[in-house]
N, C-alpha and C positions, 0 to 999 in steps of 0.2 A: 069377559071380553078379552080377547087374544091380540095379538099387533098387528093382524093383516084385516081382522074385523074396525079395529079403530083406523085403519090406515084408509079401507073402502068408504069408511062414512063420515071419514075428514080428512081430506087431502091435503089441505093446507097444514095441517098438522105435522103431517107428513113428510113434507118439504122440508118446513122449519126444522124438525129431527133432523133432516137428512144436512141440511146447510149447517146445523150446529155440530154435529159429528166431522164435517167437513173442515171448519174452521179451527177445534180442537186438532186434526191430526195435519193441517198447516202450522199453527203454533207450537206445535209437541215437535216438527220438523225441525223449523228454524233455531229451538233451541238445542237440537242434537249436536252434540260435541266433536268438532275436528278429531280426537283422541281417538273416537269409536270408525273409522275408516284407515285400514292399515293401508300402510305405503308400499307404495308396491314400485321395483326397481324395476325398469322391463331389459329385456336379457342382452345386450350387445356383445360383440364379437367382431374381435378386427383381426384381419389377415393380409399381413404383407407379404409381397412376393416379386419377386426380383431374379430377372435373366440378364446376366453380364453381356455387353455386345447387342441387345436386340431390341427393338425399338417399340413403344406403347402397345401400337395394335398386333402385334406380333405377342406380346406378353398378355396379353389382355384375352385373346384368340385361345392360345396355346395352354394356359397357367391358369390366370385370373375364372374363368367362363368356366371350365372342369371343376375349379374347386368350390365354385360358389353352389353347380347343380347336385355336386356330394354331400 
């Protein structure tokens, strides 16, 4: 008898396997280690920019907007 012959002529069987395999790789989950998940820094970048005399949306228009779609 093979697993898909035992599975047709007992279902409930079947299940049970399937819910016990189930509940093993929940418990094998929760005790997986913070350690085993690298930390990842995500990438920032700051850019200041500055026009003497000129005021927000003028720098913001002119400077700020060009440099951000480069």
């Amino acid at each position: 008898m093979d697993l898909s012959e035992i599975s047709v002529k007992r279902p409930v069987l079947a299940i049970v396997m399937s819910l016990v395999i189930l509940l093993f790789g929940v418990i094998s989950y929760t005790f997986l280690g913070v350690r085993e998940y690298p930390s990842i820094d995500p990438p920032i970048i700051n850019v200041r920019t500055s026009y003497p005399g000129a005021n927000a949306d003028i720098i913001e228009s002119q400077i700020t907007e060009p440099l951000e779609k480069s």
